[in-house]
C-alpha positions as semicolon CSV with decimal commas, in nm:
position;residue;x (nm);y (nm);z (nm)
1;X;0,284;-3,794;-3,577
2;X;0,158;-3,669;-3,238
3;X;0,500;-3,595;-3,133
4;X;0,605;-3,443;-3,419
5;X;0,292;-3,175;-3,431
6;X;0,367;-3,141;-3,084
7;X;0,706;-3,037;-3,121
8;X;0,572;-2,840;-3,401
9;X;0,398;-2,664;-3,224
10;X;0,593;-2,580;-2,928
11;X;0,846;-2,461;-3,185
12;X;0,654;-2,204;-3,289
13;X;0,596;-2,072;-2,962
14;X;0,954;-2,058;-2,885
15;X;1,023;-1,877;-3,236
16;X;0,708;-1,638;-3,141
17;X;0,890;-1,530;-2,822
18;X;1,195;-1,469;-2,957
19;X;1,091;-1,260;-3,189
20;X;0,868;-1,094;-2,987
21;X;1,144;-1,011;-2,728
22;X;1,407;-0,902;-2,958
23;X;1,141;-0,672;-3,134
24;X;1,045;-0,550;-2,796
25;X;1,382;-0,514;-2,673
26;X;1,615;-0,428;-2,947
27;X;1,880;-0,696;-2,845
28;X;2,156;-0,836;-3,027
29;X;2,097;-1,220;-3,136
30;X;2,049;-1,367;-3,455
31;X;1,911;-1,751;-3,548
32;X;2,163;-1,772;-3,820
33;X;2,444;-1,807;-3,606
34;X;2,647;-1,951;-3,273
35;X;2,520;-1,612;-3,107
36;X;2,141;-1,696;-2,950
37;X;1,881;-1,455;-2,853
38;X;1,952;-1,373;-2,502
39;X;1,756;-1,136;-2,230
40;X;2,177;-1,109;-2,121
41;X;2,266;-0,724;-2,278
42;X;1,966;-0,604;-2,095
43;X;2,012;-0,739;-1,722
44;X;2,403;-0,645;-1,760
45;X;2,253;-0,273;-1,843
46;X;2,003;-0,255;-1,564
47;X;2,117;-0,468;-1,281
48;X;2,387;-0,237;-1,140
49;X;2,109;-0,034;-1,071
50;X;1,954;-0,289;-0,859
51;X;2,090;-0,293;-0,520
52;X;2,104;-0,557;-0,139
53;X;1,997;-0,385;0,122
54;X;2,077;-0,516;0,493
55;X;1,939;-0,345;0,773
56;X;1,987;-0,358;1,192
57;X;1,707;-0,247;1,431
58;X;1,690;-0,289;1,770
59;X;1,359;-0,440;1,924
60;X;1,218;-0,446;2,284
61;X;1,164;-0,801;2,343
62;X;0,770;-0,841;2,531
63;X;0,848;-0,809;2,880
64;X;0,784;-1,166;3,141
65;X;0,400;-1,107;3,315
66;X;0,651;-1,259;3,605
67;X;0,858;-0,969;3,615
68;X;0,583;-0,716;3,701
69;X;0,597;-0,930;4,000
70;X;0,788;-0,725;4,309
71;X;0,851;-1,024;4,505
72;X;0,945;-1,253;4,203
73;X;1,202;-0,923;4,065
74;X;1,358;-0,976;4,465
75;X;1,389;-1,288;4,457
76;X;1,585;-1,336;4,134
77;X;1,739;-0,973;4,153
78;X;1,589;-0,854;3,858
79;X;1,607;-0,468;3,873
80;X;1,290;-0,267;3,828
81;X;1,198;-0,117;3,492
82;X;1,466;-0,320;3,264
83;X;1,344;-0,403;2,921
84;X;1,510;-0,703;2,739
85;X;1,635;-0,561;2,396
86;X;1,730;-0,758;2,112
87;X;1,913;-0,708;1,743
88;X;1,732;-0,805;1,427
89;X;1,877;-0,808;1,084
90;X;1,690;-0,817;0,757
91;X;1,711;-0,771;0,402
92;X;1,562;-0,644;0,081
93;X;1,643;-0,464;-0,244
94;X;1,616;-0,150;-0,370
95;X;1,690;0,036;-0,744
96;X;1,930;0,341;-0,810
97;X;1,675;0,634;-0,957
98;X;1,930;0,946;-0,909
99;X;2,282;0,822;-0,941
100;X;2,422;1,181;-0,902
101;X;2,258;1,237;-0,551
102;X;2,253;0,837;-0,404
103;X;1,883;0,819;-0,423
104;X;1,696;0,468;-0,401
105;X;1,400;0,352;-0,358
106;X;1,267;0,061;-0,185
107;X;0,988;-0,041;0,016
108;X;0,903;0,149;0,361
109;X;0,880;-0,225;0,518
110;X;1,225;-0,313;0,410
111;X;1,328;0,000;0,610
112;X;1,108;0,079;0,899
113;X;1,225;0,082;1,204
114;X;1,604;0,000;1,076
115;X;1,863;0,198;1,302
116;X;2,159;0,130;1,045
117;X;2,123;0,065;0,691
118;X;2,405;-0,100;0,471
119;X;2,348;-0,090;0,085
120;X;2,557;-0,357;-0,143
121;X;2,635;-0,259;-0,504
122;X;2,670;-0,525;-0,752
123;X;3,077;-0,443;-0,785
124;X;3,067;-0,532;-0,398
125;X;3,073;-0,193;-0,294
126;X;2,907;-0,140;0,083
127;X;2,801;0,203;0,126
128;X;2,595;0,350;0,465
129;X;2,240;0,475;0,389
130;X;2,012;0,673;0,540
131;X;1,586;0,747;0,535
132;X;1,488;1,046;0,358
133;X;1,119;0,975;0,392
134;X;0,920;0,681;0,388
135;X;0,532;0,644;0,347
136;X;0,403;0,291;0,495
137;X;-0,009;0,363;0,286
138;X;0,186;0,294;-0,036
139;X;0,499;0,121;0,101
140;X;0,764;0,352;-0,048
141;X;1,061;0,473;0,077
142;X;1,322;0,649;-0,033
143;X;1,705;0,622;0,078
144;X;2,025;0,832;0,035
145;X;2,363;0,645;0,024
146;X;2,661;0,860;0,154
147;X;2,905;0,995;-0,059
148;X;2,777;0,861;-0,408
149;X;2,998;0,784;-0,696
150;X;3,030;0,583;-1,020
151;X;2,682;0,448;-0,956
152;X;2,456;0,333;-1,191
153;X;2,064;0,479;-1,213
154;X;1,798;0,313;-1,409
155;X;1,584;0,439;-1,626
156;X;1,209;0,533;-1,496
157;X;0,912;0,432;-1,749
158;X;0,552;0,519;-1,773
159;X;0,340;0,251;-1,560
160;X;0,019;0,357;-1,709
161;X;0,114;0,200;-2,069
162;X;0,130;-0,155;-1,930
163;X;-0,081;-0,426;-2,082
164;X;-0,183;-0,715;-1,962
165;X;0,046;-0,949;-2,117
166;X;0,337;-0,718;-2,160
167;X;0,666;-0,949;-2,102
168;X;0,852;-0,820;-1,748
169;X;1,209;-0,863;-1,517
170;X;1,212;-0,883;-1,161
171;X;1,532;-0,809;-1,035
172;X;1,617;-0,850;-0,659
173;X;1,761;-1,039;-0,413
174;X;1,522;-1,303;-0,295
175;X;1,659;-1,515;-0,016
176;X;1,953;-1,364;0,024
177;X;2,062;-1,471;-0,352
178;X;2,182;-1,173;-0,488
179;X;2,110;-1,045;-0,804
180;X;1,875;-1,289;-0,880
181;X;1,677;-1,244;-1,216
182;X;1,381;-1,385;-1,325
183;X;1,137;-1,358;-1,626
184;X;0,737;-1,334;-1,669
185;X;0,470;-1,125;-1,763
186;X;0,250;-0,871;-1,687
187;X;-0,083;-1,109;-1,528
188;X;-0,284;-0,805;-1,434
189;X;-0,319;-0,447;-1,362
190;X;-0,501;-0,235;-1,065
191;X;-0,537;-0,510;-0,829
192;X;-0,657;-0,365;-0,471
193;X;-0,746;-0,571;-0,143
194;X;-0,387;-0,716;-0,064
195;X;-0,335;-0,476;0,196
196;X;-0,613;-0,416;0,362
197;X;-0,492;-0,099;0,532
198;X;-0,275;0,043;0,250
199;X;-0,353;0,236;-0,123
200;X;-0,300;-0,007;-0,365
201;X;-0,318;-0,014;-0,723
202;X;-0,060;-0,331;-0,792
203;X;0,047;-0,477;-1,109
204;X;0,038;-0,849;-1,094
205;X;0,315;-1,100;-1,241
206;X;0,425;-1,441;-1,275
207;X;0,753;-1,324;-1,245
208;X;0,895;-1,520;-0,972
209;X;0,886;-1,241;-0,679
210;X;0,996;-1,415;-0,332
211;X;1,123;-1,305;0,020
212;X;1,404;-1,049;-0,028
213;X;1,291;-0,917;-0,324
214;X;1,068;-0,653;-0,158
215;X;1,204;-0,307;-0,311
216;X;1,347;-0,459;-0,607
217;X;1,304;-0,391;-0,985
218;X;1,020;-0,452;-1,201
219;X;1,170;-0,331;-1,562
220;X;1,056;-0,372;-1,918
221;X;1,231;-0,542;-2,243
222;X;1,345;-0,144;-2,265
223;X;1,542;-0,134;-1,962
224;X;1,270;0,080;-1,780
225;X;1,133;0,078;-1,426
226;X;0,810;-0,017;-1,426
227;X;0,752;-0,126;-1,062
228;X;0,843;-0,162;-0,725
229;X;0,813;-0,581;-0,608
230;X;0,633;-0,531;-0,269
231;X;0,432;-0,899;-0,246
232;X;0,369;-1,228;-0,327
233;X;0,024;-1,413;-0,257
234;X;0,125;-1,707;-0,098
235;X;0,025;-2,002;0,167
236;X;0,362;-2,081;0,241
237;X;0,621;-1,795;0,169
238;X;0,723;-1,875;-0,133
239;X;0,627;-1,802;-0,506
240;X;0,346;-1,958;-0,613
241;X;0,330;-1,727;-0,979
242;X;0,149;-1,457;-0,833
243;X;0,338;-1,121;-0,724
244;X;0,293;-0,792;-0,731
245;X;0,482;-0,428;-0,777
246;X;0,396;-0,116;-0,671
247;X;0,359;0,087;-1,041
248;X;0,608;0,313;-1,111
249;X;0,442;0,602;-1,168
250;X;0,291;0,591;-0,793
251;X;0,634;0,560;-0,690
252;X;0,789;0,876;-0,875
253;X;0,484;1,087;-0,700
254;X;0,540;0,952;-0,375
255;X;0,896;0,988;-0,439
256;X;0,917;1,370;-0,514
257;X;0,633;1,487;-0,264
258;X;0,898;1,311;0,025
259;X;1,173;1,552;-0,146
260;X;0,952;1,823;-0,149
261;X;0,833;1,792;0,125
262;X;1,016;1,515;0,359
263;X;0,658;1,374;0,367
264;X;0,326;1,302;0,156
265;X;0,067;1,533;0,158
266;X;-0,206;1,298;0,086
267;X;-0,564;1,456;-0,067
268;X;-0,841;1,450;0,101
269;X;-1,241;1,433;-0,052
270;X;-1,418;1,468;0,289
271;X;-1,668;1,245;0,284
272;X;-1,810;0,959;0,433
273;X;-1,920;0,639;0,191
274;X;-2,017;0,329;0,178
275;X;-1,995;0,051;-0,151
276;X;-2,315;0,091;-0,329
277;X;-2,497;-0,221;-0,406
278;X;-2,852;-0,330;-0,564
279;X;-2,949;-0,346;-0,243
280;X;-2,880;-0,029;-0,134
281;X;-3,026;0,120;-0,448
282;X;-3,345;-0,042;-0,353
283;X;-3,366;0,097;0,002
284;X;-3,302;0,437;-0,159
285;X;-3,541;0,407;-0,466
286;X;-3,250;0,426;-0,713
287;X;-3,336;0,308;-1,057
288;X;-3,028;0,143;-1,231
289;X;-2,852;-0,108;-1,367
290;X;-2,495;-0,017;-1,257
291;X;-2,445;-0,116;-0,912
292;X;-2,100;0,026;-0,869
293;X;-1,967;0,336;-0,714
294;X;-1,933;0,503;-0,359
295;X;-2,263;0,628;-0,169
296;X;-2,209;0,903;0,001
297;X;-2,341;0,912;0,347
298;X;-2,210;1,176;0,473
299;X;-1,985;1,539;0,377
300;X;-1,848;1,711;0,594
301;X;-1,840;2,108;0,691
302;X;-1,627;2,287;0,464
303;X;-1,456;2,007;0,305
304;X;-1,385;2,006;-0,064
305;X;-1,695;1,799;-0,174
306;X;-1,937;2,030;0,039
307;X;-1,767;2,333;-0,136
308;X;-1,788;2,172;-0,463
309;X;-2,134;2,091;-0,463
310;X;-2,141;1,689;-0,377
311;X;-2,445;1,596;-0,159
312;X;-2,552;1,327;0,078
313;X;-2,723;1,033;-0,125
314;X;-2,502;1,119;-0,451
315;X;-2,344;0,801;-0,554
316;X;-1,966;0,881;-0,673
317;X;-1,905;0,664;-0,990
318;X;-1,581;0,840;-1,144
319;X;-1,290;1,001;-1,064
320;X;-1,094;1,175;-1,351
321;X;-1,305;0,947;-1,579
322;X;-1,156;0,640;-1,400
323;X;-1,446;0,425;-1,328
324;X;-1,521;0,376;-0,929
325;X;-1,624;0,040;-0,814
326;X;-1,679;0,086;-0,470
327;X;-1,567;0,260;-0,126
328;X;-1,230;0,101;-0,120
329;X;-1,189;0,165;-0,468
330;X;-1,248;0,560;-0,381
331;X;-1,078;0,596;-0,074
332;X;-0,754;0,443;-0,300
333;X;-0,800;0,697;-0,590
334;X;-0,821;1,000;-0,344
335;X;-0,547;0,875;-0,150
336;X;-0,289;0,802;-0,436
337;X;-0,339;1,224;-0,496
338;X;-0,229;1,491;-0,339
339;X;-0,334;1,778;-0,153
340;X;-0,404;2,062;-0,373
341;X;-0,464;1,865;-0,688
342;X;-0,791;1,931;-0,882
343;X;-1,012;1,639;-0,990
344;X;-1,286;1,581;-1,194
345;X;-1,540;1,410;-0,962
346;X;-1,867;1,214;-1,145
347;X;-2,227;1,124;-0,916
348;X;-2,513;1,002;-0,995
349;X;-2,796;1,199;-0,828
350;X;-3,182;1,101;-0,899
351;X;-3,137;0,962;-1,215
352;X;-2,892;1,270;-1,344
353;X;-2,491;1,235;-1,397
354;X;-2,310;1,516;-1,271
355;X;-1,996;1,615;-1,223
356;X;-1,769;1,847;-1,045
357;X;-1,451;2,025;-1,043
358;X;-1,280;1,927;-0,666
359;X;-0,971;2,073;-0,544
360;X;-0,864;1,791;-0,249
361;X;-0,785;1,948;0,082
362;X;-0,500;1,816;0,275
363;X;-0,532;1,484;0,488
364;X;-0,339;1,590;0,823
365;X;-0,387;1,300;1,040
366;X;-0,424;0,922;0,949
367;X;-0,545;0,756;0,613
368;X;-0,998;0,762;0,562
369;X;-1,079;0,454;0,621
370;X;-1,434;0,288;0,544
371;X;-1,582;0,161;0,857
372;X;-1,698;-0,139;0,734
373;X;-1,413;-0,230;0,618
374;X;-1,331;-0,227;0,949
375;X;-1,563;-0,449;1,132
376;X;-1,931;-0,414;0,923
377;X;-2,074;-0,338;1,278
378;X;-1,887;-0,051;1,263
379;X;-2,011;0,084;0,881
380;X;-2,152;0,466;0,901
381;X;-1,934;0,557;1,170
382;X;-1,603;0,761;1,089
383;X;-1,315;0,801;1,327
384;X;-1,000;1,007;1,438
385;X;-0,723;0,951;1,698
386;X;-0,843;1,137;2,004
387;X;-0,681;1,424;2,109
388;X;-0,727;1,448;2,436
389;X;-0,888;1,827;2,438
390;X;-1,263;1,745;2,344
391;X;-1,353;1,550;2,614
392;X;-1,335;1,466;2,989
393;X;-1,167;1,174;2,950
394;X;-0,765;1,274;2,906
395;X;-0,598;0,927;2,761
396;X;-0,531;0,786;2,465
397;X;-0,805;0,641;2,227
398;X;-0,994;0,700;1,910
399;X;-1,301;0,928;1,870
400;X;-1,606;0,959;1,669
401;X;-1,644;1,210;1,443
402;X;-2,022;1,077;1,329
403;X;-2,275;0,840;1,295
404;X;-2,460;0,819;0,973
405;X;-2,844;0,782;1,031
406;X;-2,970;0,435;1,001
407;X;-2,659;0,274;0,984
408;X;-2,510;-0,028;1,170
409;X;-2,293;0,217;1,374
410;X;-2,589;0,409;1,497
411;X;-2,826;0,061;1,537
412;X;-2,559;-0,037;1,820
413;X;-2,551;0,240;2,010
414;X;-2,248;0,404;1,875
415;X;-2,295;0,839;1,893
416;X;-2,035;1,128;1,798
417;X;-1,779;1,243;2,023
418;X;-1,752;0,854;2,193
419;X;-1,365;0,746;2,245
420;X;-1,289;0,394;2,242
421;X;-1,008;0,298;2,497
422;X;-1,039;-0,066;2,459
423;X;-1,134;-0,345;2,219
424;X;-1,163;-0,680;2,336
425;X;-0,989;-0,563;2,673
426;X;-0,656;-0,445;2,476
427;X;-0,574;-0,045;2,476
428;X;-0,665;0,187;2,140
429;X;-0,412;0,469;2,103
430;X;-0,474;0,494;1,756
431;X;-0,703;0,466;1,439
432;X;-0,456;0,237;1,290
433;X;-0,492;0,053;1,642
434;X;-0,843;0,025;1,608
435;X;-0,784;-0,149;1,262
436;X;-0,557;-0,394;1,377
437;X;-0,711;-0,522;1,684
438;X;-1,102;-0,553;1,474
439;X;-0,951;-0,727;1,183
440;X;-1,077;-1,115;1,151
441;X;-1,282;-1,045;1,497
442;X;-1,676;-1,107;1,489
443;X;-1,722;-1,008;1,797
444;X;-1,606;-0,623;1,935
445;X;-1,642;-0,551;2,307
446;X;-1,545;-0,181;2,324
447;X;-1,480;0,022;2,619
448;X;-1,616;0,376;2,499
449;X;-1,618;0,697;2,687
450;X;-1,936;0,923;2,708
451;X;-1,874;1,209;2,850
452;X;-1,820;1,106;3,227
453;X;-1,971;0,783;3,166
454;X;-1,823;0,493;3,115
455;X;-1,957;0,219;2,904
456;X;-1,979;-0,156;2,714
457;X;-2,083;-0,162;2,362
458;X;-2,092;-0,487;2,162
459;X;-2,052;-0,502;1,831
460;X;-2,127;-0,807;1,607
C-alpha cells in the first residue's frame, strides 16, 4: 500500500505540472491521446534566437623576472623589450533582441577584451560581430552582427512580474554543447553580494546554468526574455542548482542608454554611507526597532542629496518605496539608474520620516563604492583615481576625497587629499585597483603620499 500511495502521489504532481505548464504556456498536448505535453513548440519558437558566441583575444603572457636581466637577455640573445603574446579562445551565448538591425546581447565578460568575435546561428550560419558598448558593473554587452538577415529576435518580457516559483528555460550553450536547454524555476529574486564589485539585483534558478552559458536566455512558459544567465554558485565549476540571470528589465536600460549613448550614464546620489546597525543606532542615540538602511556620513558640495535637502546623520531607508537594507543595497539601487532620473528618496531623521524628491547627477568616473566593503579599516573614507593635478606627487594612484570623523579611516591615520601608490608593495593605478588588491587581505600596508612626504600606513 506504501507503494501504491506513493505512486499516488507522485502522480499527482506530475498531472499538477502539466497542467500548470500548458495553462502557463498555451502549448499543444492533450492526455487523451499519442500526442504528450511537451515544453517542444516553445524551445523550437525561441531558440533561434539564442545564439554561440566564439571569441579570439590576444594576451601578453607575464614577462620572465630573468629577462629583465641584461646579462641573462645576452647571453641567450633575447632582444630587449619583447613581450611574449599568446591567443585565447572562448565561448558564450548570447539572444537576438533586434533582428532587423543584428543586435544581441550577452554578457560584457563573454566579450571583453575579444579582438574578433564569431556568432553561430542555430541554422549553422557564422556571421562576424562587433562591440557596440559593453558595461562590466552590470555585465551587459551588446553586439552587432554584420549584414543581418532572416534572423530570428525574441521576445523581451517584464522582469519585475517574476515570482518566486514561476517555472523558467535557460537556453545556452554550456560546455560547448550547443543549444542546450534545460528546465527549472524561479528560486529567488534580488539577490546581491555575488559580485562584490558589480550592481546586482539577480534572479536565482535551479535551472541548470553552467560554463558557456554566460549571455544566454532566461525565458518564460510565454516565450519571453526574462534574463540574462551570468553565474552559477559553485565549488567546482559546475551546476550545483543554483544560478543566476541578470533581469531583463536591467538589461533593456542598460541596453538603450549604450545606443543612446555608446555608454551608461550611471546616477549618482553623492553621498557617503555606511550599513546602519543597532549598534550604530546606539552610538548615535537613535530610538528604533528597524535596523536597516544606509547612514549617511557624509554629502557632498553641490551634489544632488545636499541640493535636495538630505543631511549628515539621516539614515536612507527607501528608494522609490523600495525598501533599503543597507550600504550595498543603496549604492546598487542608485547605480542601476541613470543620470538625470528623479527619485523619491525616504530618511529617517530624529525620530521623523522624510522624504525627498532627488534628481541623480551623473557618475563620471568609476562606480561609489563603500569603503568597508573594501577592507573595514578603510570604512569612512571615500576615494577617486588620482589625477595627477592636485598634488605634488605626478604618478598614478588613488586619492582621498574624505575622511568621515570618528571613523576607522580617520582612527588610522588616513586624511583627504592622501594618494595611495602601493598596497602590500604592488602599484594602485586605479580605484578598481585598490579593490582588487584589498579583497580577502587583513592586513593593508599602503604607501600614501602627503604632500611631499612620503609615508607607511597600516591598516588592519
Amino acid at each position: 500500500m506504501t507503494h501504491m500511495r506513493t505512486t499516488g502521489l507522485l502522480g499527482a504532481v506530475v498531472t499538477l505540472f502539466v497542467s500548470t505548464t500548458l495553462a502557463n504556456a498555451a502549448l499543444p498536448g492533450s492526455l487523451n491521446g499519442s500526442e504528450m505535453p511537451s515544453l517542444a513548440p516553445l524551445v523550437d519558437k525561441t531558440s533561434p534566437a539564442v545564439v554561440n558566441i566564439r571569441t579570439k583575444a590576444t594576451l601578453t603572457a607575464p614577462s620572465n623576472p630573468l629577462m629583465q636581466d641584461p646579462f641573462f637577455r645576452r647571453f641567450f640573445g633575447v632582444p630587449e623589450g619583447r613581450q611574449r603574446q599568446r591567443e585565447v579562445s572562448a565561448a558564450g551565448s548570447g539572444v537576438i533582441v533586434d533582428a532587423e538591425k543584428g543586435y544581441i546581447l550577452t554578457n560584457h565578460h563573454v566579450i571583453n577584451k575579444a579582438d574578433e568575435i564569431e556568432v553561430f546561428l542555430n541554422d549553422d550560419r557564422a556571421l562576424e560581430a562587433t562591440v557596440i558598448g559593453s558595461d562590466e558593473g552590470t555585465d551587459i554587452a551588446v553586439i552587432q552582427v554584420k549584414n543581418p538577415a532572416n534572423l530570428t529576435q525574441m521576445r523581451l518580457g517584464n522582469s519585475d512580474k517574476l515570482r518566486v516559483g514561476d517555472f523558467v528555460l535557460a537556453i545556452g550553450n554550456p560546455f560547448g554543447l550547443e543549444h542546450t536547454v534545460t528546465s527549472g524555476i524561479v528560486s529567488a529574486l534580488g539577490r546581491r553580494g555575488i559580485q562584490r564589485d558589480g550592481y546586482e539585483d539577480f534572479i536565482q534558478t535551479d535551472a541548470s546554468i553552467n560554463p558557456g552559458n554566460s549571455g544566454g536566455a532566461l525565458i518564460n512558459l510565454n516565450g519571453e526574455l526574462v534574463g540574462i544567465n551570468s553565474a552559477i554558485y559553485s565549488s567546482n565549476g559546475g551546476n550545483i542548482g543554483i544560478g543566476f540571470a541578470i533581469p531583463v528589465n536591467i538589461a533593456e536600460s542598460i541596453m538603450a542608454q549604450i545606443l543612446e549613448f555608446g555608454e551608461v550614464k550611471r546616477g549618482l546620489l553623492g553621498v557617503s554611507i555606511r550599513d546602519f546597525s543597532a549598534e550604530t543606532a546606539e552610538a548615535l542615540g537613535i530610538e528604533t526597532d528597524n535596523y536597516h538602511g544606509a547612514l549617511v556620513e557624509e554629502v557632498f558640495p553641490d551634489s544632488p542629496a545636499e541640493q535636495a535637502g538630505i543631511e549628515v546623520g539621516d539614515v536612507i531607508t527607501a528608494v522609490d518605496g523600495k525598501t533599503i537594507s543597507g550600504a550595498g543595497d543603496l549604492r546598487t539601487t542608485i547605480g542601476l539608474k541613470r543620470s538625470g532620473e528623479a527619485v523619491k528618496v525616504t530618511v529617517q531623521r530624529e525620530g521623523k520620516r522624510l522624504r525627498f524628491n532627488v534628481t541623480l547627477d551623473e557618475l563620471k568616473t568609476e562606480p561609489e563604492l563603500v569603503a568597508g566593503e573594501i577592507h573595514q579599516g578603510l570604512a569612512g573614507a571615500t576615494f577617486s583615481t588620482y589625477d595627477g593635478e592636485s598634488q605634488p606627487y605626478d604618478g598614478e594612484g588613488v586619492i582621498i576625497d574624505s575622511v568621515a570623523e570618528g571613523s576607522p579611516a580617520e582612527y588610522r591615520g588616513l586624511q583627504p587629499d592622501d594618494v595611495i601608490v602601493l598596497v602590500n608593495r604592488r602599484p594602485v593605478a586605479s580605484v578598481s585597483d585598490l579593490q582588487q588588491l584589498a579583497q580577502d587581505q587583513n592586513l593593508l600596508v599602503l604607501k600614501i603620499y602627503r604632500g611631499r612626504r612620503t609615508l607607511l600606513r597600516t591598516i588592519r
